[in-house]
MARZADREN-93593 format. One record per residue (C-alpha): residue in one letter; x, y, z negated. Coordinates in steps of 0.05 Angstrom, whole numbers, plus 5000, padded with zeros to 4 digits. Example, Ala and Ser with C-alpha at 12.3 -4.5 7.8 and 13.67 -1.06 7.14 Angstrom:
BEGIN
+------+------+------+------+
: code :   c1 :   c2 :   c3 :
+------+------+------+------+
:    a : 5246 : 4910 : 4844 :
:    s : 5273 : 4979 : 4857 :
+------+------+------+------+
This chain:
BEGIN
+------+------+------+------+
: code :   c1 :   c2 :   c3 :
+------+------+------+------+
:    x : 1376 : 7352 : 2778 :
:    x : 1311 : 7305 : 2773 :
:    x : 1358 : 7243 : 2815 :
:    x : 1403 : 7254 : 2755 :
:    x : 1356 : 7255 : 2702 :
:    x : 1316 : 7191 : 2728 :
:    x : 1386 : 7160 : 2733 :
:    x : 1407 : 7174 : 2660 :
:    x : 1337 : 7164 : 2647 :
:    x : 1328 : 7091 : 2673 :
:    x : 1399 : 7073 : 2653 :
:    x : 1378 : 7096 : 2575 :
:    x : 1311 : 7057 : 2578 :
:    x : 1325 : 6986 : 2603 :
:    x : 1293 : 6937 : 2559 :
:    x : 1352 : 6922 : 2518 :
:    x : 1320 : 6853 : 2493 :
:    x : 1311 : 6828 : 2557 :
:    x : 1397 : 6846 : 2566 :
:    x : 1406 : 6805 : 2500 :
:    x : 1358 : 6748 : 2520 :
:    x : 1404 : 6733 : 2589 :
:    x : 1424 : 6658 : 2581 :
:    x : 1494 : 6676 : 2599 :
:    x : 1505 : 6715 : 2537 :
:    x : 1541 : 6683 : 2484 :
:    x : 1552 : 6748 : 2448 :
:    x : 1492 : 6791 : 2438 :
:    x : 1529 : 6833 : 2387 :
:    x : 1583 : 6852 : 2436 :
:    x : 1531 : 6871 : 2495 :
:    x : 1509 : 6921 : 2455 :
:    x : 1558 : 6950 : 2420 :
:    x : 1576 : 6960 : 2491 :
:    x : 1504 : 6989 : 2508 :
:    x : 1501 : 7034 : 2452 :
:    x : 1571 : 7058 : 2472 :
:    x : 1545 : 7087 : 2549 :
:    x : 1478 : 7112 : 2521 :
:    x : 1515 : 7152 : 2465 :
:    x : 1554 : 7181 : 2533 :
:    x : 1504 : 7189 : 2573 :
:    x : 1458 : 7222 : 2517 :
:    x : 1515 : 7269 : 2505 :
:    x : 1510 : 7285 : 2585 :
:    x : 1441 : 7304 : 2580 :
:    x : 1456 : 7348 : 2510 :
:    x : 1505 : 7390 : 2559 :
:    x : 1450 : 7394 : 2608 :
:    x : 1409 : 7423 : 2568 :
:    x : 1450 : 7469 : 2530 :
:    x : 1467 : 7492 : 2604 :
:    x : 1402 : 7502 : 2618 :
:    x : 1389 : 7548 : 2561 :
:    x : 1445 : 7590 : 2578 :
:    x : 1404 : 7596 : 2649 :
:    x : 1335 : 7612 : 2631 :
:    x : 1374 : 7665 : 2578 :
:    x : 1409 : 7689 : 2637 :
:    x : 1343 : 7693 : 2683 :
:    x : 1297 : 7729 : 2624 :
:    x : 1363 : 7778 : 2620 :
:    x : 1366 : 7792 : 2698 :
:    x : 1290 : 7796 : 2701 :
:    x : 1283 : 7848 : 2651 :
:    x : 1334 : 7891 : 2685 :
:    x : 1304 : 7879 : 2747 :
:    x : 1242 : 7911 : 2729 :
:    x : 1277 : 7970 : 2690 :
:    x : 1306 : 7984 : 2749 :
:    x : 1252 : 7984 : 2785 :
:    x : 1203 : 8026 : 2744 :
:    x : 1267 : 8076 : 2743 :
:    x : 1269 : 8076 : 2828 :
:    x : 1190 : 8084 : 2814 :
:    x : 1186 : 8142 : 2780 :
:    x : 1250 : 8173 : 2812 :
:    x : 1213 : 8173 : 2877 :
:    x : 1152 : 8201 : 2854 :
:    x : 1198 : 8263 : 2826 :
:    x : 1240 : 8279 : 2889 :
:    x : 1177 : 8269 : 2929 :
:    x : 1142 : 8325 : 2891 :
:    x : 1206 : 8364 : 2893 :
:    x : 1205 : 8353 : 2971 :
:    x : 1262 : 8316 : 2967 :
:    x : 1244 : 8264 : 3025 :
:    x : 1319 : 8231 : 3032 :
:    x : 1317 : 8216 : 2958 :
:    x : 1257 : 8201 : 2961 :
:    x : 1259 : 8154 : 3012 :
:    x : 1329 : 8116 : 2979 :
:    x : 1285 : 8112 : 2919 :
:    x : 1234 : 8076 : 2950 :
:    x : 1282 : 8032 : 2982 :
:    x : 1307 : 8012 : 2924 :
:    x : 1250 : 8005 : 2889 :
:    x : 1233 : 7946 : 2936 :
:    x : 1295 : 7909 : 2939 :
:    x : 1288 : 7906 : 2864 :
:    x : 1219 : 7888 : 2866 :
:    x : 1231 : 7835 : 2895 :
:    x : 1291 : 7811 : 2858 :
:    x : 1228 : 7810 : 2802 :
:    x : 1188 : 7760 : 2838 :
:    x : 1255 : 7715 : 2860 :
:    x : 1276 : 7718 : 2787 :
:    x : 1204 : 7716 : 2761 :
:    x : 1195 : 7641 : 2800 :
:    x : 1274 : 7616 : 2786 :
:    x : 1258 : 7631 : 2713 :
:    x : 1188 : 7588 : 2713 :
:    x : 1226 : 7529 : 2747 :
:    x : 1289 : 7540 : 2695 :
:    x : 1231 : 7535 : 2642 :
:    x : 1194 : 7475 : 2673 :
:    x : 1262 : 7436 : 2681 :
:    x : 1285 : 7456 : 2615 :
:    x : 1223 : 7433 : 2581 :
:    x : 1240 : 7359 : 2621 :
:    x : 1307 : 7356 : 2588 :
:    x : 1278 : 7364 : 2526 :
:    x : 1231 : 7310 : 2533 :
:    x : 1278 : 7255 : 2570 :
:    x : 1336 : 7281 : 2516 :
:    x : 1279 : 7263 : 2465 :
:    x : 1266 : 7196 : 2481 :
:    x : 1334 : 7177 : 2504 :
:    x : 1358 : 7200 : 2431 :
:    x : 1300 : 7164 : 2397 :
:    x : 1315 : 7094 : 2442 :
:    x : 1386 : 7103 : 2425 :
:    x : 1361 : 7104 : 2343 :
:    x : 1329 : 7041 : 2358 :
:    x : 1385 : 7004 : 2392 :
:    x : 1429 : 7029 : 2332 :
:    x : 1374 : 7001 : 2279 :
:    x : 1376 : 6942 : 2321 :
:    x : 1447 : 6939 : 2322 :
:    x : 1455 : 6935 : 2255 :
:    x : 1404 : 6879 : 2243 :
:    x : 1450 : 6839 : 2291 :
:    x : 1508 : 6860 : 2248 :
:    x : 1473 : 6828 : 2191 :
:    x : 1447 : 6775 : 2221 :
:    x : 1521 : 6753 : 2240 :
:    x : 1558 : 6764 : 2177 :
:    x : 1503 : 6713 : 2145 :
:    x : 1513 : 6666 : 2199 :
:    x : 1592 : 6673 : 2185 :
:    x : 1588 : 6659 : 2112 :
:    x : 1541 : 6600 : 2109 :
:    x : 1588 : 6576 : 2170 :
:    x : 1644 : 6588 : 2129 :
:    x : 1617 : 6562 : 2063 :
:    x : 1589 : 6503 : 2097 :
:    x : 1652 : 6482 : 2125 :
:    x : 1691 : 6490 : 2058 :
:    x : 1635 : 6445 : 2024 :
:    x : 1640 : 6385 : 2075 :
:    x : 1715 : 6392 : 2073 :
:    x : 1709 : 6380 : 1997 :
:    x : 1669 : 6330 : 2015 :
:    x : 1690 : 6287 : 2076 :
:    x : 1762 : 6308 : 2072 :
:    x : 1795 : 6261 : 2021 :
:    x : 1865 : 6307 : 2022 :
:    x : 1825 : 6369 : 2017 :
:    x : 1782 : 6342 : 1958 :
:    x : 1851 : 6317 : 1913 :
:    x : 1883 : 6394 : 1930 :
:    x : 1804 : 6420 : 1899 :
:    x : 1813 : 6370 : 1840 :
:    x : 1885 : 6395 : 1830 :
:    x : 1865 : 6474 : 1836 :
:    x : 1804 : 6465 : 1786 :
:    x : 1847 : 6423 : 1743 :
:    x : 1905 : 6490 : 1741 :
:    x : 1851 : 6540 : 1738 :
:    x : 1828 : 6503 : 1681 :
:    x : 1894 : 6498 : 1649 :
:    x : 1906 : 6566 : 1663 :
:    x : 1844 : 6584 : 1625 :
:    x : 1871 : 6537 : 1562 :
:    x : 1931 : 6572 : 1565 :
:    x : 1907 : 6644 : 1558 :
:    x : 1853 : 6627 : 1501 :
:    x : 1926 : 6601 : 1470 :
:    x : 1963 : 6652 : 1475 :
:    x : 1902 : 6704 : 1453 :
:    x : 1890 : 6659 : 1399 :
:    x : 1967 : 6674 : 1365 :
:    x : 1978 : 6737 : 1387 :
:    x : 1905 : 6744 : 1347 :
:    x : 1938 : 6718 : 1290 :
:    x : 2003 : 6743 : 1290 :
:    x : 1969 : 6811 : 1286 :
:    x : 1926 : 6784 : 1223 :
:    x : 1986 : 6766 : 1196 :
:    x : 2037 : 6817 : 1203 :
:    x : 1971 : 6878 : 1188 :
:    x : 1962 : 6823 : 1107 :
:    x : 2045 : 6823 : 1110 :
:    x : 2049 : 6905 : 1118 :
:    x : 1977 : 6914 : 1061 :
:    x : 2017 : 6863 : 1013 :
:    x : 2077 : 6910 : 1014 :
:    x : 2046 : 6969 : 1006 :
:    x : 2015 : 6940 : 0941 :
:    x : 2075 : 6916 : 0917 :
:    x : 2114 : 6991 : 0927 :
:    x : 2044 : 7015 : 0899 :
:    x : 2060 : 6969 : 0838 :
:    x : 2141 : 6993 : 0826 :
:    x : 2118 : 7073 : 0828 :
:    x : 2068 : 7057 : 0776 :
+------+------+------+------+
């Protein structure tokens, strides 16, 4: 148990910046996406471990107590068929009374060590959850830093193609000049179906005047 948990233990708290600072590298990102991904695994092997080891020291308490029910019981049993001068009873009583006895004390010391080891879990789980937080934090600063890094890269290069590129900058000349058409073209066409709803709303009001006019 304490090979494993060292194992898990060290594996969890390499110095992850001294991983990403290896000149061989090219892709810190990657490295620990693929880091993060075996400490998430491993952390879930020490959750199991210590759920297991909760279901153990419940066990223990459980067998304890009924250990020394039984006991007290074979106790007091003996001290009633010795008075009754029942000396075989008496005697099985006794016997039993001591093989339970000490069933306490084995179960009494398997319990403490269950206790002690489960309170070791709890602290390597701890910190192997709390390093794993910080590799995820970390993680997503990386993530950050690399979409920036992608779109200056990628505006940069669309700039100096405009730029240096002499084919590239008469196809940016021809989309402005569309878009700009485009643009001319829709204030247009706003522009009369504007009015043709001006005039067809004075067309509609001057005939209603006019049958206003006949009634009368």
């Amino acid at each position: 148990m304490t090979n494993l948990l060292e194992r898990i233990k060290n594996t969890v708290m390499a110095d992850i910046n001294h991983l990403l600072d290896k000149k061989e590298d090219k892709n810190p990102l990657a490295l620990l996406n693929q880091y993060v991904r075996e400490c998430e695994k491993e952390t879930d092997k020490v959750k199991k471990l210590l759920e297991r080891q909760y279901k153990l020291k419940e066990e223990f308490s459980k067998e304890l107590h009924q250990a020394e029910e039984m006991a007290e019981k074979r106790k007091r049993q003996a001290e009633v068929a010795s008075k009754a001068g029942e000396e075989e009873l008496s005697a099985y009583a006794q016997q039993e009374q001591a093989h339970f006895e000490e069933r306490v004390v084995r179960l009494a010391e398997s319990l403490k060590n269950t206790e002690q080891q489960l309170r070791e879990i709890e602290t390597k789980y701890m910190d192997m959850k709390h390093k794993l937080k910080d590799m995820k934090i970390r993680q997503m600063e990386l993530m950050a830093k690399e979409n920036i890094t992608k779109a200056h890269h990628t505006m940069n290069k669309v700039l100096e193609e405009k730029q240096v590129n002499p084919t590239n900058q008469a196809r940016f000349n021809e989309m402005e000049q569309y878009i700009d058409k485009l643009e001319e073209k829709i204030n247009t066409e706003y522009f009369k179906q504007t009015m043709d709803e001006k005039l067809a709303a004075l067309e509609k009001n001057q005939l209603k005047k006019e049958d206003d006019s006949i009634s009368l």
